[in-house]
gemmi code that builds the backbone of each chain (N, CA, C; Angstrom):
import gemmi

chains = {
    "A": [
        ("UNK", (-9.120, -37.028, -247.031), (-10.469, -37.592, -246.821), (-11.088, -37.918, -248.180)),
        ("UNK", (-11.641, -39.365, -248.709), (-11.992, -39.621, -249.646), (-13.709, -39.088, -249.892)),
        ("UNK", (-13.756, -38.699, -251.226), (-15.151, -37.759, -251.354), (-16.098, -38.714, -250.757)),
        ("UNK", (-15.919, -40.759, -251.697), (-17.175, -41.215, -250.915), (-16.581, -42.457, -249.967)),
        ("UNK", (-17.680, -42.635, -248.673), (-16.870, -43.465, -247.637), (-17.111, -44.545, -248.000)),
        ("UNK", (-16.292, -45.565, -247.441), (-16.749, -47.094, -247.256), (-18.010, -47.453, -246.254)),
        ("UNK", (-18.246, -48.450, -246.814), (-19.454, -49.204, -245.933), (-18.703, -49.265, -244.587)),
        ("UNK", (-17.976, -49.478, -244.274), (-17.348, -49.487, -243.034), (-16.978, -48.666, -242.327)),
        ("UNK", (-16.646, -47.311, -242.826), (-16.830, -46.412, -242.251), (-18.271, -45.793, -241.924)),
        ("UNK", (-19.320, -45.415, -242.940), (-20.249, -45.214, -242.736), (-20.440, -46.169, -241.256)),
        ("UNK", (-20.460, -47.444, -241.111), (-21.855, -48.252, -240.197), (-20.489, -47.900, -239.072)),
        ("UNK", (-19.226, -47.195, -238.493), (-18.546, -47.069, -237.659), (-18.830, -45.471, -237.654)),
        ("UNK", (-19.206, -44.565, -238.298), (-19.886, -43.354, -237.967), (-21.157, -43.572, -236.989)),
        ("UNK", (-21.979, -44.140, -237.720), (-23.363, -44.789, -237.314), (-23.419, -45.430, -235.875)),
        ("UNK", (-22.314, -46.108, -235.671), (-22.231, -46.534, -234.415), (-21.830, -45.741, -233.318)),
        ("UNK", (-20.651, -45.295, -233.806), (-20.551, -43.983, -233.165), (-21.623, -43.179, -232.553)),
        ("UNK", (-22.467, -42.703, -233.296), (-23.340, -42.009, -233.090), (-24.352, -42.564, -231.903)),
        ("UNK", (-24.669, -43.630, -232.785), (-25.215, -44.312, -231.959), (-25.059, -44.720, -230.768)),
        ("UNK", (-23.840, -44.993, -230.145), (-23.646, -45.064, -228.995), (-23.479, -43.472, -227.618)),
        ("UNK", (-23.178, -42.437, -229.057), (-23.361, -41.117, -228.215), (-25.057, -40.609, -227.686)),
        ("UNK", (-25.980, -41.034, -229.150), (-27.327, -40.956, -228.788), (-27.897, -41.800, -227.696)),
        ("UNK", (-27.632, -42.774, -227.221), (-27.502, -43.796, -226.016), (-27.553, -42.845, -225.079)),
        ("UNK", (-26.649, -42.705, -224.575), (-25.130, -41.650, -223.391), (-26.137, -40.387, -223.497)),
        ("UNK", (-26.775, -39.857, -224.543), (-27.629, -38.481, -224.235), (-28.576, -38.668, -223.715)),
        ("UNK", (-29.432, -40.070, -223.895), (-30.371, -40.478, -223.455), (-30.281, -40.727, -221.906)),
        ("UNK", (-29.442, -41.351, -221.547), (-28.969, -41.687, -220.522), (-28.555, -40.624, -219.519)),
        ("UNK", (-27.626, -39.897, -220.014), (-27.479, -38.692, -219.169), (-28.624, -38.014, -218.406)),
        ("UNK", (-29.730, -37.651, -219.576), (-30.582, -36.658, -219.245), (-31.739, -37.203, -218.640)),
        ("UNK", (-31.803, -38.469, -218.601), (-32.896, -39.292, -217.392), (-32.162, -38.907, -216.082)),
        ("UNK", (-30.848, -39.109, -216.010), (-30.179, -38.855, -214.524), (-30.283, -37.662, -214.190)),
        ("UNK", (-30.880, -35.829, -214.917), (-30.112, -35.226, -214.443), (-30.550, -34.939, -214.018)),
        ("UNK", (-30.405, -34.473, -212.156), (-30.961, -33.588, -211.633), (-30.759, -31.923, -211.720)),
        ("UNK", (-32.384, -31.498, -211.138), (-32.874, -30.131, -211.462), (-33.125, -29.656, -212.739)),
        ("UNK", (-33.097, -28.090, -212.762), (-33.571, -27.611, -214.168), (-32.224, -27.586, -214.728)),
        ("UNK", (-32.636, -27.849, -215.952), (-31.518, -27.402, -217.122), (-31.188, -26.198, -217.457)),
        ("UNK", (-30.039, -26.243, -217.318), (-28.644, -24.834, -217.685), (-28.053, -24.472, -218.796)),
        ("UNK", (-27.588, -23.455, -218.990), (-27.124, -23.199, -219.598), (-25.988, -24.323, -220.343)),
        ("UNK", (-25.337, -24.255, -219.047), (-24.146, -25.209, -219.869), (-24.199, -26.579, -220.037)),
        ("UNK", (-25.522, -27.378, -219.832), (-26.032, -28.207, -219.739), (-26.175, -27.900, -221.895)),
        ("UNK", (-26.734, -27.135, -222.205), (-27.318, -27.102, -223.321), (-26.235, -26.674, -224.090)),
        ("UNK", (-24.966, -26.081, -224.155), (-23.685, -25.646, -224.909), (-23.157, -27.544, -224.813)),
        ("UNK", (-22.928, -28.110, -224.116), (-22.362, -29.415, -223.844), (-23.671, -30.295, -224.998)),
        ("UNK", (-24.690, -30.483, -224.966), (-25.711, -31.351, -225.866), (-25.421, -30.333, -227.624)),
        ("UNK", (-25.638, -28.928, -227.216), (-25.672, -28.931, -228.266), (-23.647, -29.163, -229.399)),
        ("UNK", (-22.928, -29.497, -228.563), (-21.607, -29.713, -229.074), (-21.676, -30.848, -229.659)),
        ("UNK", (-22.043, -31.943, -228.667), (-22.604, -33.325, -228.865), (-23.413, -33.727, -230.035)),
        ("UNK", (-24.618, -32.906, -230.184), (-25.061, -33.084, -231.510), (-24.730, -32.752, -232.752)),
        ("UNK", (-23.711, -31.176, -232.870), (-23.458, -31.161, -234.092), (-22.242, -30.451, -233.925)),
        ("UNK", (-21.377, -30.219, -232.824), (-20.258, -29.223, -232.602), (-19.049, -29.229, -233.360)),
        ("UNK", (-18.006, -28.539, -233.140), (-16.755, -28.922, -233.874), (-16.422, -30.003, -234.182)),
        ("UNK", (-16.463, -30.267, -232.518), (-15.302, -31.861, -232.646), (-16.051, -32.789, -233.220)),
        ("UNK", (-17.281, -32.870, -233.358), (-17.611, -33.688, -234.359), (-17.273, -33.605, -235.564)),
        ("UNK", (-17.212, -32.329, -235.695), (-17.537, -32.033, -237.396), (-15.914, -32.082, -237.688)),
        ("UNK", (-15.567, -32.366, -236.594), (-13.652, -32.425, -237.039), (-13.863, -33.904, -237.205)),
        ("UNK", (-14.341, -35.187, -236.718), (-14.157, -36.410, -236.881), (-15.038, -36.573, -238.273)),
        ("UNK", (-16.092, -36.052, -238.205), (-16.715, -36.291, -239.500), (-17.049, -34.738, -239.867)),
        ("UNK", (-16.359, -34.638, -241.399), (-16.389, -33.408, -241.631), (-18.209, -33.054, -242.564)),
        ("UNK", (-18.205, -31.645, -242.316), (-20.018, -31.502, -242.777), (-20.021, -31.590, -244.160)),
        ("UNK", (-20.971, -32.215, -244.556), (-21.397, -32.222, -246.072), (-20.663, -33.604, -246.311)),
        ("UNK", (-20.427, -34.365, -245.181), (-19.866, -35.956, -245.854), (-20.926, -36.212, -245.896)),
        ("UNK", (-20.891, -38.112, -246.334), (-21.745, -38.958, -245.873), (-21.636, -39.608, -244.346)),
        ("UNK", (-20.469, -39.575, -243.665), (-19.909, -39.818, -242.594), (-20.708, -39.246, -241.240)),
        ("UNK", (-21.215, -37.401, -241.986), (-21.733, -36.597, -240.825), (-23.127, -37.512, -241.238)),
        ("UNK", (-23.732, -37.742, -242.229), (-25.114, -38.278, -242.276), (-25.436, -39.346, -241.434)),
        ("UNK", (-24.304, -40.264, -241.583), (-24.053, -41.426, -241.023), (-24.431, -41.574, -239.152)),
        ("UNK", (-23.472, -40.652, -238.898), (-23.397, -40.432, -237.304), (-25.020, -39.496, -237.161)),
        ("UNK", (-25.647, -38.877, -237.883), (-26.539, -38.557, -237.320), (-27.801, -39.637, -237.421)),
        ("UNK", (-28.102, -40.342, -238.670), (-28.461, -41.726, -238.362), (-28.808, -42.083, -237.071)),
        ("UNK", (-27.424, -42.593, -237.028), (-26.444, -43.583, -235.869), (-27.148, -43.023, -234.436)),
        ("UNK", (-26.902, -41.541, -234.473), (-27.472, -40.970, -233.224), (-28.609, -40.688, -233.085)),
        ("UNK", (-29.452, -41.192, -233.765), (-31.382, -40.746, -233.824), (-31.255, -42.094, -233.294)),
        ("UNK", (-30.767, -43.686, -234.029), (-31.350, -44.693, -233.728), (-30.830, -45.358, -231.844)),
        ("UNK", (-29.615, -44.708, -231.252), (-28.979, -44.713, -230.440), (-30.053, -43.878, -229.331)),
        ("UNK", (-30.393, -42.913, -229.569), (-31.425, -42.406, -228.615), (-32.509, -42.878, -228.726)),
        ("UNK", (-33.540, -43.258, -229.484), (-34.986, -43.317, -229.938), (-34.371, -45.101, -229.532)),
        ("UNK", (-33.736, -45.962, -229.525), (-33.312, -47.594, -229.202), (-33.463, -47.372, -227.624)),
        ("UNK", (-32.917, -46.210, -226.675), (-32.795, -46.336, -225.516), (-34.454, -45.838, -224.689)),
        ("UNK", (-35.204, -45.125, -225.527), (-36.286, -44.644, -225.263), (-37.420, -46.391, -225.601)),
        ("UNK", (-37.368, -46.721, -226.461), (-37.728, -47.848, -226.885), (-37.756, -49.052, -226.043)),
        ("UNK", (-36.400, -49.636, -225.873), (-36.046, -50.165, -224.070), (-36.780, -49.997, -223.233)),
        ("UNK", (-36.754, -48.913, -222.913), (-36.887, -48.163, -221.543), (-38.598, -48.706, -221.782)),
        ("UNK", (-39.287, -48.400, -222.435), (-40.895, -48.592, -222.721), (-41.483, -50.255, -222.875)),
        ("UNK", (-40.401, -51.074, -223.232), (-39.976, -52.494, -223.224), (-40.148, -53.040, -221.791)),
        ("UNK", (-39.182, -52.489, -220.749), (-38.807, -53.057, -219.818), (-40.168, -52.461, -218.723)),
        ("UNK", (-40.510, -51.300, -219.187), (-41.712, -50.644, -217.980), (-42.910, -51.559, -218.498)),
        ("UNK", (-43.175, -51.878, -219.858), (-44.108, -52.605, -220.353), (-44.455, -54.042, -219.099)),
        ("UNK", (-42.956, -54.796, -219.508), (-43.047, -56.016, -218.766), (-42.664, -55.871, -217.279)),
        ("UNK", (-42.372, -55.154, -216.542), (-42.070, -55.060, -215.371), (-43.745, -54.941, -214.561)),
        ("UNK", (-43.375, -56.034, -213.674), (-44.562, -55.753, -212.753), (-45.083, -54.445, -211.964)),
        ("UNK", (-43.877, -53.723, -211.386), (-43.834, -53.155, -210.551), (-44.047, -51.383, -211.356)),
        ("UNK", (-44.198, -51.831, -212.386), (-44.106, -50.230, -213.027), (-44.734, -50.075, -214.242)),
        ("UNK", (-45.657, -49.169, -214.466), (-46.789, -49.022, -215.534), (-46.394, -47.511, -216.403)),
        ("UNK", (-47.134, -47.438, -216.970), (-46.800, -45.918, -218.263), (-46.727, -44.946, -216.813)),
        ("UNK", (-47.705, -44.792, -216.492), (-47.601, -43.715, -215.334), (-46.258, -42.914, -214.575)),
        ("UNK", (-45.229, -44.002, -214.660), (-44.329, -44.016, -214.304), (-43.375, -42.509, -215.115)),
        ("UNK", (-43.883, -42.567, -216.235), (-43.270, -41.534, -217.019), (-43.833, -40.315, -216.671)),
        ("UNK", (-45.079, -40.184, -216.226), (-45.853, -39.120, -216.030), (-44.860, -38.745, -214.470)),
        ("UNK", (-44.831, -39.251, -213.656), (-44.760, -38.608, -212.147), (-43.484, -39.843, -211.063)),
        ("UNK", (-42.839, -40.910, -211.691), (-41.867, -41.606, -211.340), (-42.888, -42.442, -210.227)),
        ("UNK", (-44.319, -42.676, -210.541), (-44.489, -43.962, -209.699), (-44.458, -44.877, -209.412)),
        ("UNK", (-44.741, -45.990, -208.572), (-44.255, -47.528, -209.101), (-44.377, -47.944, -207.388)),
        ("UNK", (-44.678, -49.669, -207.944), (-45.466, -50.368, -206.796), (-44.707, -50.292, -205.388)),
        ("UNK", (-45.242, -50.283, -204.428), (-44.243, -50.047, -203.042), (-43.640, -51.638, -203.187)),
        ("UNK", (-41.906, -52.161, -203.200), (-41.282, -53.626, -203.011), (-42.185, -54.193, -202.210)),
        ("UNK", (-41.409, -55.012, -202.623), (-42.234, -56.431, -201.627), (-41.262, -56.653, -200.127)),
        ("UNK", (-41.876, -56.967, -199.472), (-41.396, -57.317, -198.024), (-39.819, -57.966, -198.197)),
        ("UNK", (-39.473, -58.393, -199.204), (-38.176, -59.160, -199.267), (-37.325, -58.641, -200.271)),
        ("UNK", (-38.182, -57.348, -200.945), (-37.199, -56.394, -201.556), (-36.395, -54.984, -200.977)),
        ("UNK", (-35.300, -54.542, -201.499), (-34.968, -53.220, -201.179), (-34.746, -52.787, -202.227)),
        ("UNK", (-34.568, -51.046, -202.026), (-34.634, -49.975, -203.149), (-33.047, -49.380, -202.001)),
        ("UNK", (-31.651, -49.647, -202.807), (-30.730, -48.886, -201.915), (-30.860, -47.307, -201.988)),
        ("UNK", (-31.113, -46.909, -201.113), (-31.036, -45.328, -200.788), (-29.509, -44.824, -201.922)),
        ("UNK", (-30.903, -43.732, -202.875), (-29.803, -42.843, -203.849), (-29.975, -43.990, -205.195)),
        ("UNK", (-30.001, -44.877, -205.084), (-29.982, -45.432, -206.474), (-31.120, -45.154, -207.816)),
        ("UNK", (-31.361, -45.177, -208.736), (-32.216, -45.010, -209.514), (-33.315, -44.147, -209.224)),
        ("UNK", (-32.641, -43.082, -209.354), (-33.236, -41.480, -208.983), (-32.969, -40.866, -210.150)),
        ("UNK", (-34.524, -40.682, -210.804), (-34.222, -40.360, -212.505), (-35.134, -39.089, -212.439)),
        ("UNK", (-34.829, -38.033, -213.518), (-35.519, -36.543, -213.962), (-37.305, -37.146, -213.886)),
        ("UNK", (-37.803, -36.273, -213.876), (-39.690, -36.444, -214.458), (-39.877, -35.812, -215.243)),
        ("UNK", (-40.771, -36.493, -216.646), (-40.927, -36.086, -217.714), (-41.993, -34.962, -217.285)),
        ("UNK", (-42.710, -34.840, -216.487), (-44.186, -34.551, -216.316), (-44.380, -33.897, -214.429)),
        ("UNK", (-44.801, -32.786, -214.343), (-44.830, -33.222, -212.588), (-45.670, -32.230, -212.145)),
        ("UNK", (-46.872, -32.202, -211.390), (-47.904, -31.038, -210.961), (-47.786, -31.051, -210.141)),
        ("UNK", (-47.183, -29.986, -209.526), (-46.837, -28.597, -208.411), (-47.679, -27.789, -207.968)),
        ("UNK", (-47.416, -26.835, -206.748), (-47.560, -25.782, -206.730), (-47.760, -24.884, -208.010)),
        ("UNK", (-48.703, -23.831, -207.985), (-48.405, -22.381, -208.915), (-47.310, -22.063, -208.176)),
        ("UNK", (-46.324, -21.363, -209.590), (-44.985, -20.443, -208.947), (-44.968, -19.387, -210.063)),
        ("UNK", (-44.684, -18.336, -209.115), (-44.712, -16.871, -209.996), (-44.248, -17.262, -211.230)),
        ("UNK", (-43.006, -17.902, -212.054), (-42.638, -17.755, -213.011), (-43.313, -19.231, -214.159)),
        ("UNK", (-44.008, -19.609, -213.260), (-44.442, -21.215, -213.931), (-45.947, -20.920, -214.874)),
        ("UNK", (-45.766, -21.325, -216.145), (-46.765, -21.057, -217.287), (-47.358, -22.746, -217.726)),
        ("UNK", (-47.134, -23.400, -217.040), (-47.913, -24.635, -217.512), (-47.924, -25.925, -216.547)),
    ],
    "B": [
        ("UNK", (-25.645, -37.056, -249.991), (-26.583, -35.653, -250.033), (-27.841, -36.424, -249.056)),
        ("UNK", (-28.136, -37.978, -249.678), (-29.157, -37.869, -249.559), (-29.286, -38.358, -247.453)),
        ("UNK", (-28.184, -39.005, -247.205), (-27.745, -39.479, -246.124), (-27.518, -38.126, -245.240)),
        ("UNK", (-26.814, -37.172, -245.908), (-26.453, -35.820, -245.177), (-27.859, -35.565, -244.388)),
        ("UNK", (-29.097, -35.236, -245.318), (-30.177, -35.274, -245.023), (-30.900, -35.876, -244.071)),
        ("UNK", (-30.675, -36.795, -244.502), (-30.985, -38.628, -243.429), (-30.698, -37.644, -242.095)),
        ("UNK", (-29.267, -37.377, -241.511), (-28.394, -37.526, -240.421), (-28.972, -35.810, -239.995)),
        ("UNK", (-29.315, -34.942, -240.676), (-29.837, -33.470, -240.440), (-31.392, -33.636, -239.454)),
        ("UNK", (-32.223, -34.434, -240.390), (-33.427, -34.758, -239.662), (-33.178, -35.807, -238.135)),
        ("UNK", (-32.058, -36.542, -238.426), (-32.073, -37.548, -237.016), (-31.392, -36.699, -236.214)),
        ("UNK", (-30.542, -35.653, -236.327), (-30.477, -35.039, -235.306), (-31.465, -34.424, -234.797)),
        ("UNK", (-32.189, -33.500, -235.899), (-33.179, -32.735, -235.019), (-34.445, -33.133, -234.322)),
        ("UNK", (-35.108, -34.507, -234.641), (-35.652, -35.313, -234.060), (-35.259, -35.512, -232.252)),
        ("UNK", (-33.995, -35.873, -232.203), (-33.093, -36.076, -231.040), (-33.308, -34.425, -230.205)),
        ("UNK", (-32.924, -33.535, -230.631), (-32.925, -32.307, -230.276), (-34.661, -31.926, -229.810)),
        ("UNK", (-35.227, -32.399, -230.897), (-37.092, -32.047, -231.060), (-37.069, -32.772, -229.124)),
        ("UNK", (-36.517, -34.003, -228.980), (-37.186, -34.676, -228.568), (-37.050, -34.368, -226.817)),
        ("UNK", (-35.496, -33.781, -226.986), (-34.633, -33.555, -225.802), (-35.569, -31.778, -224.898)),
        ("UNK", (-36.251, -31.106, -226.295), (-36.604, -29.773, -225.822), (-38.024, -30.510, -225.165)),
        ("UNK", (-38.498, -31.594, -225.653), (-39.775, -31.554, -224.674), (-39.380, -32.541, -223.145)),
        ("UNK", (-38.495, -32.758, -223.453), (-38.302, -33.552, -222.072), (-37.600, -31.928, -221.199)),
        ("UNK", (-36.994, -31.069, -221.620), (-36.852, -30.398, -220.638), (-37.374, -29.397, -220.271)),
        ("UNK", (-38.299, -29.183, -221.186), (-39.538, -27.660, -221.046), (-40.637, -28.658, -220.121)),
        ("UNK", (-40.433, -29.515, -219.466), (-41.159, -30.685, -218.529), (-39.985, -30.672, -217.785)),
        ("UNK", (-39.398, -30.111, -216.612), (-38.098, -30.488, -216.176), (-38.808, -30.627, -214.551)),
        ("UNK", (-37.968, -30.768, -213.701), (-38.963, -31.584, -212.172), (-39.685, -30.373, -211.677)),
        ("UNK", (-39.309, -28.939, -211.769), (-39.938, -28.387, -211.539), (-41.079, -27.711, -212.525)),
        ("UNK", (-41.231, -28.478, -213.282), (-42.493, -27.461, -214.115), (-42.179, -27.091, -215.325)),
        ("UNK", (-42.961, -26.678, -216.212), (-42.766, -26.099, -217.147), (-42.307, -24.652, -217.094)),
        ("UNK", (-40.990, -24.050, -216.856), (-40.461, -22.780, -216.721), (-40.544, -21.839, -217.580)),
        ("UNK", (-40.541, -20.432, -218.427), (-39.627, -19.539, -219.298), (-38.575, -19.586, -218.814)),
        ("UNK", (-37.659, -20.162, -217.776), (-36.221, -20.128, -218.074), (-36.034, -21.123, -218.193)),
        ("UNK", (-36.514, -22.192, -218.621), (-36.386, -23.423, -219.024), (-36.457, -22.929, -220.590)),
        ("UNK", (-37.979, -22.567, -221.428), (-38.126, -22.398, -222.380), (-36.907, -21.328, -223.354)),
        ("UNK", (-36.498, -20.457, -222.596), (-35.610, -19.534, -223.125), (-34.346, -19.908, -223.196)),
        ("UNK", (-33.835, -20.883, -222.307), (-32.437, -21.532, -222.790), (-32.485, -23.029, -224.014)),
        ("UNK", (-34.211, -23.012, -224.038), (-33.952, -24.155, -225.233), (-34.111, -23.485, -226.376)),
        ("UNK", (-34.381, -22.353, -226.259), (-34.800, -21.565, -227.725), (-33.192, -20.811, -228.280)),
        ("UNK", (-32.574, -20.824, -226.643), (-31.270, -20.205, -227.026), (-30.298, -21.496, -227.561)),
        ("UNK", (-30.556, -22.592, -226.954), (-30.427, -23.854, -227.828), (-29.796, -24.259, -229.003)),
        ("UNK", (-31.638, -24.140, -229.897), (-31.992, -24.106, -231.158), (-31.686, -23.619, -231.789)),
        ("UNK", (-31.382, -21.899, -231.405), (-30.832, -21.257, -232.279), (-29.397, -21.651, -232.284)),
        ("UNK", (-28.808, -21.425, -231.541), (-27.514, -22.181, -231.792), (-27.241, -23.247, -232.358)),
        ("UNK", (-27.948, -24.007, -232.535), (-27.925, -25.688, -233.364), (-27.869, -25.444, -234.961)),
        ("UNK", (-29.106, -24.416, -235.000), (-29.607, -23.797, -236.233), (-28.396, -23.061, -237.011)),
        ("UNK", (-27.719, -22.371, -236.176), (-26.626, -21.032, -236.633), (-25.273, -21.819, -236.891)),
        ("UNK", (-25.009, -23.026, -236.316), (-24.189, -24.153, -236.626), (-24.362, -24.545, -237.585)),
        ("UNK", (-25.249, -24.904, -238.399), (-25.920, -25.735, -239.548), (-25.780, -24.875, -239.992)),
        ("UNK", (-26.287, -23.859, -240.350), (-26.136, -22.964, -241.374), (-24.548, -22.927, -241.501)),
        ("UNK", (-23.960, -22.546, -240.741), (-22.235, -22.355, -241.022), (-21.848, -23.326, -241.827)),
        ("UNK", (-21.827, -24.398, -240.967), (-21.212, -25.681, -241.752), (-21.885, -26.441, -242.829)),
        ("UNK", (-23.154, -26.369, -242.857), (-23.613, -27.079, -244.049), (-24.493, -26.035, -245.269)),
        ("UNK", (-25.743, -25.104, -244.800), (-26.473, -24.637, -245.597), (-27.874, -24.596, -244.896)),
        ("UNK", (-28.384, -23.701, -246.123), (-29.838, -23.455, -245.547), (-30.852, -24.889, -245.865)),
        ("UNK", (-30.627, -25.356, -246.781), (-31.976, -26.197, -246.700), (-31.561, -27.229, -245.990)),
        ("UNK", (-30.852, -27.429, -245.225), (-30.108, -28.761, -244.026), (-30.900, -27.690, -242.945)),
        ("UNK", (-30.856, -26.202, -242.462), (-30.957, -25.851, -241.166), (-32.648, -26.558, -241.166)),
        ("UNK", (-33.469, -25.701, -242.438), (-34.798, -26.069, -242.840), (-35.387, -27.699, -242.218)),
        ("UNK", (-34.301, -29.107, -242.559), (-34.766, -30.040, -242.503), (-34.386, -30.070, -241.132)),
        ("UNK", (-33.486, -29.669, -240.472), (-33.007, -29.714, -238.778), (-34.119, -29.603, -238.259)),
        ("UNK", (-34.782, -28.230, -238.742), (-36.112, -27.478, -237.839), (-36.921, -28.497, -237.960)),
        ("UNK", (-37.069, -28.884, -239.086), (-38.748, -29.733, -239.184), (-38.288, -31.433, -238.489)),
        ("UNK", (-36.905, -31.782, -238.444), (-37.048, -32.663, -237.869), (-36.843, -32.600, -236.185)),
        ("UNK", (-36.728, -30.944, -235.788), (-37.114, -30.414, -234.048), (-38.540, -30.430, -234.024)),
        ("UNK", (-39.296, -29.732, -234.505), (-40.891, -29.565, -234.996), (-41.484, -30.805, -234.543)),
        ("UNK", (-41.478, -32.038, -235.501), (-41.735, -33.623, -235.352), (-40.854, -33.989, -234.005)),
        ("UNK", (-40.065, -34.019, -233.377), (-39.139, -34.704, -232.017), (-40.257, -34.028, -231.231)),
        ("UNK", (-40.158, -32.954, -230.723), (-41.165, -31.897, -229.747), (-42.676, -32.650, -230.047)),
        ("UNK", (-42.752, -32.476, -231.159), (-44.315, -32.443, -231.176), (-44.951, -33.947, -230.600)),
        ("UNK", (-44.160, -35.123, -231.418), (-43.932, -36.265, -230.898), (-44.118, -36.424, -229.473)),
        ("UNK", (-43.564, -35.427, -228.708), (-42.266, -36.261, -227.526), (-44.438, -35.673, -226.784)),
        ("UNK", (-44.319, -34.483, -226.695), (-45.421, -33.445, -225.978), (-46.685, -34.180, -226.882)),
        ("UNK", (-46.977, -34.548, -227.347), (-48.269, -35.228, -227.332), (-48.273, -36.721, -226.962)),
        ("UNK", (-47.553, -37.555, -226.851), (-47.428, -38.447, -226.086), (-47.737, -38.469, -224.622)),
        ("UNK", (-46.975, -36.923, -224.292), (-46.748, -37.221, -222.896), (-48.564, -36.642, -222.520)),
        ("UNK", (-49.191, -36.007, -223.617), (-49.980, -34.777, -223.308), (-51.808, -36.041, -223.226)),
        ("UNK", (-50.802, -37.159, -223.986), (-51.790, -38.788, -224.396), (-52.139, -39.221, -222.988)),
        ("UNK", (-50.934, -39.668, -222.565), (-50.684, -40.175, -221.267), (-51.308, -39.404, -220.079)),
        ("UNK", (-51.064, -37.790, -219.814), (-51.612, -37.260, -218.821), (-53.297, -37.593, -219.155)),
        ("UNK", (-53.711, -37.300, -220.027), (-55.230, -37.405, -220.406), (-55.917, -38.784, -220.096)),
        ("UNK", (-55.406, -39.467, -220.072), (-55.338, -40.799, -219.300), (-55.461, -40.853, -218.496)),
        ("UNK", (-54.173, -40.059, -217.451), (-54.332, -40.486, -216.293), (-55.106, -39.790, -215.514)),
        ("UNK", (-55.688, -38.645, -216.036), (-56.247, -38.132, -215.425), (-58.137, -38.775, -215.536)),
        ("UNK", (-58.653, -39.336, -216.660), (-59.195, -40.267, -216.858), (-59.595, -41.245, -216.084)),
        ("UNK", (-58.589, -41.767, -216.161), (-58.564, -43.391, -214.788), (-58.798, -42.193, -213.341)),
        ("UNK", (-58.434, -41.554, -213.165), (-58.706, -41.454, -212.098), (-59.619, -40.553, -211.604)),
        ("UNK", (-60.345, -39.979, -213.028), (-62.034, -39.923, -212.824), (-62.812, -41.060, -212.428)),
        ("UNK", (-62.201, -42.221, -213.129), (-63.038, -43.385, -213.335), (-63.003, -43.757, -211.710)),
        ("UNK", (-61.726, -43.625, -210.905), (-61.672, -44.310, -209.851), (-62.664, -43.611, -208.664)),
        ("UNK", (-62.555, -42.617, -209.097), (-63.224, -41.098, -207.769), (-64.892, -41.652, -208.342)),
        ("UNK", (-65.512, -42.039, -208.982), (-66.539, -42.350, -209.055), (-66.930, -43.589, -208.603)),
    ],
}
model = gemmi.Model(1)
for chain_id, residues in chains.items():
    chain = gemmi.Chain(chain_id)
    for i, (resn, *xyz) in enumerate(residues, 1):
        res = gemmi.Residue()
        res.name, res.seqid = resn, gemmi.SeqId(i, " ")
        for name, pos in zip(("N", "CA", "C"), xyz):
            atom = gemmi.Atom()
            atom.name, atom.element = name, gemmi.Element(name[0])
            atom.pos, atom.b_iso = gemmi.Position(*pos), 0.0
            res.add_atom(atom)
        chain.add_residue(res)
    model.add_chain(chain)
structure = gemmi.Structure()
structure.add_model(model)
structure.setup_entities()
């Protein structure tokens, strides 16, 4: 492993990353219920685990690179996402708060099961173990 | 060094950002939500230290610190809002 990388490696770390910060983003809008344990051993591998640190070893520029890569790969898909709710008729900021959004139109459908995403935000019931 | 850095803070940003989306998870804000992200962190933290050093874990934290703080006052923007508008509407 050479001490310093090429430009080409660096922006193929970076991408890398970047496309894993995507995929985290992505994942964790889909997931249903509370988060687990092994939910959080799996992200936290992802962000800085072995096998990374076996593809890009720590203290390169390579690991800098991919972490870059993976801030702009997540924070690009969050960005989007605020893009498309912006211009979409049917769906306002709110949407982030509690998953609301306009009832279709008479000549639209929503297929049953599709685009069934986590809530950032959601007021419940009090439950014995619930602090906020 | 200075990129190492760069890539220490963009992770923990990512991480900052991931603990407030799930200490908000569909059911509520939990302690067993909060206690497996703290068990998390530390693990993220105890990684960094292994493989790189202390003043990388230091910039990890502060770039979890800024992701969280970010992510939870946004969202904390937005509720205040909406709860707002819909004073405005009940009147």
């Amino acid at each position: 492993m050479p001490e310093t990388a090429s430009n080409l490696q660096l922006a193929g770390a970076a991408g890398f990353g970047a496309l894993i910060g995507w995929y985290v983003y992505y994942i964790n809008r889909y997931r249903k219920g509370s988060i687990q344990l092994s939910d959080l051993v799996t992200l936290v591998g992802i962000l800085g685990g072995g096998a990374i640190l076996a593809i890009f070893p720590s203290g390169s520029d390579l690991f800098g690179a991919y972490g870059v890569g993976l801030f702009i790969g997540f924070f690009s898909y969050f960005i989007v996402l605020l893009i498309l709710v912006r211009i979409s008729k049917k769906f306002n900021v709110d949407w982030f708060l509690d998953n609301r959004r306009k009832i279709p139109a008479k000549d639209e459908i929503v297929p049953e099961g599709s685009g069934v995403t986590g809530q950032a935000m959601i007021a419940e019931e009090k439950e014995p173990n619930r602090i906020g | 060094m200075q990129i190492e850095a760069l890539g220490c803070v963009g992770i923990g940003c990512v991480w900052g950002w991931l603990l407030g989306l799930f200490s908000r998870s569909p059911q509520g804000c939990r302690i067993n939500n909060l206690a497996i992200l703290l068990v998390g962190t530390l693990l993220l933290a105890l990684q960094t230290w292994l493989f790189l050093g202390w003043r990388e874990v230091v910039i990890l934290l502060i770039g979890v610190g800024c992701g969280a703080g970010v992510h939870l006052t946004w969202l904390h923007i937005l509720r205040q809002r909406k709860l707002s508008n819909y004073e405005f509407r009940r009147k």
